[in-house]
C-alpha positions in Angstrom: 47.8 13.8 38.7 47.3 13.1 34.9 45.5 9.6 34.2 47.8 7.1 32.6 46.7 6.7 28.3 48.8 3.5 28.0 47.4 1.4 31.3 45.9 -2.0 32.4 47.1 -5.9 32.1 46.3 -8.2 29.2 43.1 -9.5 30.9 41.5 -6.0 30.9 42.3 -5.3 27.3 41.6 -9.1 25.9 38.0 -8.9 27.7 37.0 -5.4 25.8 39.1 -5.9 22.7 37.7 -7.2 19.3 40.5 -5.8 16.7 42.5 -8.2 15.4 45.6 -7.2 18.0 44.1 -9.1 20.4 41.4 -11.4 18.6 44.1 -13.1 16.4 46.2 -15.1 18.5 44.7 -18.0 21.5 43.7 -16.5 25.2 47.7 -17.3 26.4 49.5 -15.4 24.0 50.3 -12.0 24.8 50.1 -9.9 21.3 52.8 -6.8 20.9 53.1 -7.2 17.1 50.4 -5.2 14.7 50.6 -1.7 15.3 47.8 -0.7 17.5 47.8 1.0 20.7 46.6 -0.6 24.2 45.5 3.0 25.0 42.4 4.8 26.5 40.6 7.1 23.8 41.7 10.7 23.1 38.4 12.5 24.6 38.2 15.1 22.0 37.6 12.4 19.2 35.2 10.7 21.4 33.1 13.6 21.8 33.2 14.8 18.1 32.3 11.2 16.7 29.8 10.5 19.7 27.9 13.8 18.5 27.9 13.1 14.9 26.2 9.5 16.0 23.4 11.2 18.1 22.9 13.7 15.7 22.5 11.6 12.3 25.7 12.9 10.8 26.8 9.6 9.3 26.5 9.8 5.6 28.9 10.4 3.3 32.0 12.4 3.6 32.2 16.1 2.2 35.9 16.1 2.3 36.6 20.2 3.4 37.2 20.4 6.9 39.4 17.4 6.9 41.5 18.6 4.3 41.5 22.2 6.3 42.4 20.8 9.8 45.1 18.3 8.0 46.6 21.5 6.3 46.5 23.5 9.6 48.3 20.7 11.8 50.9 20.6 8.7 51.6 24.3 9.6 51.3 24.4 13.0 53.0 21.3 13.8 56.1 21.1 11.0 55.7 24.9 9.5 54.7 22.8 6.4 52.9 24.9 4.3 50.4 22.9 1.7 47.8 23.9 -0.8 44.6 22.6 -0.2 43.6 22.0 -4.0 46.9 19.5 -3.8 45.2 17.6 -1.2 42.8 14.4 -1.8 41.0 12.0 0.8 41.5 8.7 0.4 40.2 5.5 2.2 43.5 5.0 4.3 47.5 5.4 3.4 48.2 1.8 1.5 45.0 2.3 -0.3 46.4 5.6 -1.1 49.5 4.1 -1.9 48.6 1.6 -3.9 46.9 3.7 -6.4 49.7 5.9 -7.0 52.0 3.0 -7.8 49.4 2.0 -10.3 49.1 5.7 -11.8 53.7 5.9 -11.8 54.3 2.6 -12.7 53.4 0.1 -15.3 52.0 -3.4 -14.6 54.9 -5.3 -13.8 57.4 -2.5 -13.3 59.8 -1.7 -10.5 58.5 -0.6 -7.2 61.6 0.2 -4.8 61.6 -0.2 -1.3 64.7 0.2 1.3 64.2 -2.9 3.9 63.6 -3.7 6.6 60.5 -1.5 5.9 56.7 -2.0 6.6 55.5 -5.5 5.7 52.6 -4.6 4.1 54.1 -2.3 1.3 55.4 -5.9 -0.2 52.0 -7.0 0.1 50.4 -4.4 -2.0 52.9 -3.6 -4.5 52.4 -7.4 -5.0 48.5 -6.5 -5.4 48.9 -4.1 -7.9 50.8 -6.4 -10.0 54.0 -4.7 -9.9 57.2 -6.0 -8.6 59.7 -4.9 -5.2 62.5 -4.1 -5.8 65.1 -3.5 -2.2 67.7 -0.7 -1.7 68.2 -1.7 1.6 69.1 0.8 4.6 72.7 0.9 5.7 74.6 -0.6 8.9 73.0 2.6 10.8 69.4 1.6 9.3 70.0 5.0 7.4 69.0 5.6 3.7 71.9 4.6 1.8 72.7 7.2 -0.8 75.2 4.8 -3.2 72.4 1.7 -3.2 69.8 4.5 -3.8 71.7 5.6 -7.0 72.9 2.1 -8.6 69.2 1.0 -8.0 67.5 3.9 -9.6 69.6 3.4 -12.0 69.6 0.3 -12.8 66.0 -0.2 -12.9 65.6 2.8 -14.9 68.3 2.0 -17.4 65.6 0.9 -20.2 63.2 3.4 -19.8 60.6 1.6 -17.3 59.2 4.0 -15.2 59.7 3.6 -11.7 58.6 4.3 -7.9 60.5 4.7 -4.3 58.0 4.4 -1.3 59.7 6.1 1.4 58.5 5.2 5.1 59.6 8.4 7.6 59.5 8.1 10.1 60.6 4.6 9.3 58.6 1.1 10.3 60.1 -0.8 11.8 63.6 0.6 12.9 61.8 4.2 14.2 64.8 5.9 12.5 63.7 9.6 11.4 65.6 10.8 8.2 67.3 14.3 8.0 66.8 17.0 5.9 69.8 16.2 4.4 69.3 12.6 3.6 66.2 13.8 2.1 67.0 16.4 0.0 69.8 13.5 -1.2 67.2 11.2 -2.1 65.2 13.7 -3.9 68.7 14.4 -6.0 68.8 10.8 -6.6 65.1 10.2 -7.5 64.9 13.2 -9.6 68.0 12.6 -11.7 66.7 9.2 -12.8 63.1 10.1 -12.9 61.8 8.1 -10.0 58.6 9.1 -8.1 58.9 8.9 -4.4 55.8 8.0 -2.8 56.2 9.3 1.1 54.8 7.3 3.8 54.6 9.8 6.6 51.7 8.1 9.1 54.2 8.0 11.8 55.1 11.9 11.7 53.6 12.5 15.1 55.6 10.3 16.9 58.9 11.7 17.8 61.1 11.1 20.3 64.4 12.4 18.9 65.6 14.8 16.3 62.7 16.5 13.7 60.4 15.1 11.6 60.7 16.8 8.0 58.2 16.3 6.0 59.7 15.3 2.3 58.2 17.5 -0.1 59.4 20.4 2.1 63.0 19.7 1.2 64.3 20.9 -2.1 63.7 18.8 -5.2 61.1 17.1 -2.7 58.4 19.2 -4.3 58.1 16.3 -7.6 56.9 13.7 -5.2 53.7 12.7 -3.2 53.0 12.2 0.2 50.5 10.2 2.4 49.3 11.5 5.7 46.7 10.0 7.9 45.8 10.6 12.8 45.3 6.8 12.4 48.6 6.0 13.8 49.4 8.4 16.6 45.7 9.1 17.7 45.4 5.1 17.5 42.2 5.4 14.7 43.1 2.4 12.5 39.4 1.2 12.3 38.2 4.4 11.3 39.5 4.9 8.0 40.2 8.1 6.1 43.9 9.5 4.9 45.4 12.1 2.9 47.1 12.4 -0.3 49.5 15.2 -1.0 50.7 16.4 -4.6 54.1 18.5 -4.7 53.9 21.3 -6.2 55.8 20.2 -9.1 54.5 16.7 -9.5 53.6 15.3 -12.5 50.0 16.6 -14.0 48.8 12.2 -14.0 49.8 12.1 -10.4 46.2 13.2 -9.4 43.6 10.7 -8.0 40.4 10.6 -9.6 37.5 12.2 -7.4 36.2 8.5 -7.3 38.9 7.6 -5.3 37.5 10.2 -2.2 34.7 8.0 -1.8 36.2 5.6 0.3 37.1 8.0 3.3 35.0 7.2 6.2 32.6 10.4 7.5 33.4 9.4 10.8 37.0 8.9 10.3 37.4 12.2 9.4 35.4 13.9 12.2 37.9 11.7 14.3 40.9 13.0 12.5 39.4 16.5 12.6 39.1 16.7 16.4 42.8 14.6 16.8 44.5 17.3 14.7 42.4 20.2 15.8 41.7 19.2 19.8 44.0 16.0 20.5 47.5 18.0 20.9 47.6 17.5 24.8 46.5 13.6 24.6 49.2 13.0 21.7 51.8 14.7 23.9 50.9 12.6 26.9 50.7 9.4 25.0 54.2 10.2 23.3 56.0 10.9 26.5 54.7 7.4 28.0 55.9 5.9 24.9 59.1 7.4 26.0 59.4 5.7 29.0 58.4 2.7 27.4 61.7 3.0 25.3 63.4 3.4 28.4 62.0 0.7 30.1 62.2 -2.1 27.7 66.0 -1.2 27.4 66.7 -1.0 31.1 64.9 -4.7 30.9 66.3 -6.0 27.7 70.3 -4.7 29.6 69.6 -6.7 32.4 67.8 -9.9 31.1 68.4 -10.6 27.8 71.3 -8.6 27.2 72.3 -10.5 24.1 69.1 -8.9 22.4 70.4 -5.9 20.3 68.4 -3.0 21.2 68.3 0.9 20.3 65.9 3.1 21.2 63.7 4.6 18.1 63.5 7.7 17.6 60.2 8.0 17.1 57.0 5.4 16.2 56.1 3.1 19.3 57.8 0.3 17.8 61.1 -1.3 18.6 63.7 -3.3 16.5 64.9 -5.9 18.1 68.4 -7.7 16.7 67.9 -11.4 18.1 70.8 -12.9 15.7 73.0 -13.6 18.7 70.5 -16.2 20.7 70.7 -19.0 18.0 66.9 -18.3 17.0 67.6 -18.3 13.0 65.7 -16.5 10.7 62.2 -16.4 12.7 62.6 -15.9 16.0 59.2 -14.3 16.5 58.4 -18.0 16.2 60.6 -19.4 18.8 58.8 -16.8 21.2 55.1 -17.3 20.1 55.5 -20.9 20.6 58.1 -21.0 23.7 57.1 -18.0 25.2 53.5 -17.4 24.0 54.4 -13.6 23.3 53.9 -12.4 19.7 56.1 -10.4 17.9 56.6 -9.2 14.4 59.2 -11.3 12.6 61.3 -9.2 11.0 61.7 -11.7 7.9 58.3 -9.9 7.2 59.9 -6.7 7.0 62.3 -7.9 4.4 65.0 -10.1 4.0 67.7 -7.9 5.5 65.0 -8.7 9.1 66.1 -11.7 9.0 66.9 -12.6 12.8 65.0 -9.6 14.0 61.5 -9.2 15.5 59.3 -6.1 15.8 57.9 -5.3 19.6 55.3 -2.7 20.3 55.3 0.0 22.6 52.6 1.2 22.8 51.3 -0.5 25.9 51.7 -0.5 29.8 54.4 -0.5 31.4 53.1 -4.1 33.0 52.7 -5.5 29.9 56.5 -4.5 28.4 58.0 -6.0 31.4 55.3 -9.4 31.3 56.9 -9.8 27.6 60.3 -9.2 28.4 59.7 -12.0 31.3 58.3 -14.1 28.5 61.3 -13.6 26.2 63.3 -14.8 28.6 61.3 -17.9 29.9 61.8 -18.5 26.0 65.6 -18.7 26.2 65.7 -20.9 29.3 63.7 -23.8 26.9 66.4 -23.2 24.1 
């Protein structure tokens, strides 16, 4: 029988953790907010950056072979087909990010963003000095393709150049956007002149329907994409990304070389063995999330059914609609401090998360249903 990858009780992961998953919060509180996996190690990557420690190999990164394998996994994996001279490391995806909202946008200018969507995107279009502004998702957490045109527009309507970052597979609803609803939003973009900067870290990750890859859609081909293993090979603290050019992106939409040197060696070996050897470990560790989904909605239908819950279809994170239970707009603090269970609060996600919390996945089976028991020792104080 197949060893369990997501396995063990908080104990056994709070006494050999130091990330800040399980360092940030006191002894008591179980953590199922940032997005980290309680997972044991793809062996593949463990060998490859193992060897390159015994053997010396930690200088600095040449760049080829990670570009190479990235390229190959594209094919292999989404029959993506990409150029390797359109391809430039980059220290991780929001470092990525954030330097192509400074190269698109002015200082000050619009950056566009469809909440609830990933926290930290608020965070760094704050750092580069430019300013969010939402199109949020619809009713279905689905790109809405009338807020996406009366918000280009508007923000466009004076000539400032603007940006759209895109998260698809989408943090932190797990909805995974069609073709269609792509190639829509490439209409959109492309008819006011926005540039939309893809978040695609989650790609890996799906559970239902296809992952498609946005500047394989038409019209997709004037944008940029970001691409990293960190997410589904669970790599965060070895850092090293991707940034991909479309083929008819704009000439000033290339990094400088300089901004290559931030790519981890190691991180790259890592990435290189997860895209190259790690197929059968992510295929494992996806199906468990699976059951995870399953779980947490056979436990949320039976003890806290007032919780609104669908299953994502991909990522191994859960949106949770918590509106109903009288918790106002944080209830992520009503169960840190009532339950000692930490979630994300959805306000962090935008405004529109407002009543919602975040729950990860990615964990045992034990330690989803030890939260859920948590969430509801939280309701019984209320």
């Amino acid at each position: 029988m197949t060893s369990r990858i997501l396995v063990g009780d908080a104990a056994s992961w709070r006494s050999n953790r130091t990330s800040v998953k399980w360092g940030l919060y006191p002894p008591d509180v179980l953590p199922l907010w940032v997005a980290e996996m309680d997972a044991a190690p793809c062996e593949p990557i463990v060998e490859a950056v193992s060897a390159a420690m015994r053997r010396g190999d930690t200088g600095y990164p040449l760049g080829h072979a990670f570009v190479e394998a990235a390229v190959g996994y594209a094919a292999q994996t989404w029959s993506w087909t990409i150029a390797p001279s359109r391809v430039t490391p980059v220290t991780d995806v929001m470092v990525g990010l954030s330097e192509l909202v400074r190269l698109v946008t002015a200082p000050g200018g619009p950056v566009i963003v469809s909440s609830p969507v990933y926290n930290a995107f608020f965070d760094f279009i704050d750092m580069a000095g430019r300013r969010v502004v939402d199109a949020p998702l619809d009713e279905d957490l689905r790109l809405d393709p009338e807020v996406l045109d009366r918000t280009f527009g508007e923000v466009t309507a004076g000539g400032e150049p603007a940006a759209y970052l895109l998260c698809n597979p989408q943090n932190p609803t797990g909805t995974v956007h069609s073709t269609a609803e792509l190639a829509t939003l490439a209409e959109i973009a492309n008819r006011h002149g926005v540039v939309v900067i893809a978040d695609e870290i989650h790609a890996p990750i799906v559970h239902e329907g296809v992952f498609t890859p946005y500047l394989s859609v038409p019209g997709g081909e004037r944008g940029v994409s970001l691409l990293s293993a960190s997410k589904a090979w669970n790599l965060a603290g070895l850092k090293a990304a991707l940034v991909v050019t479309g083929a008819d992106a704009r000439d000033d939409l290339s990094l400088h070389e300089v901004h290559t040197h931030g790519a981890s060696h190691l991180g790259q070996i890592a990435a290189v063995a997860a895209w190259t050897d790690g197929r059968e470990w992510l295929a494992q560790v996806t199906a468990e999330i699976d059951d995870n989904r399953a779980l947490l909605g056979r436990l949320l239908a039976e003890r806290l059914p007032d919780i609104g819950y669908a299953a994502p279809a991909a990522t191994y994170l859960a949106w949770l609609d918590c509106r109903a239970l009288g918790w106002g707009d944080d209830p992520a603090a009503v169960l840190r401090e009532r339950g000692r269970v930490a979630l994300s609060p959805g306000l962090s996600f935008g405004d529109t998360g407002r009543g919602f919390v975040r729950f990860n996945l990615a964990t045992s089976p034990a330690i989803v249903t030890e939260a859920v028991e948590r969430m509801v020792g939280s309701l019984r104080e209320s």
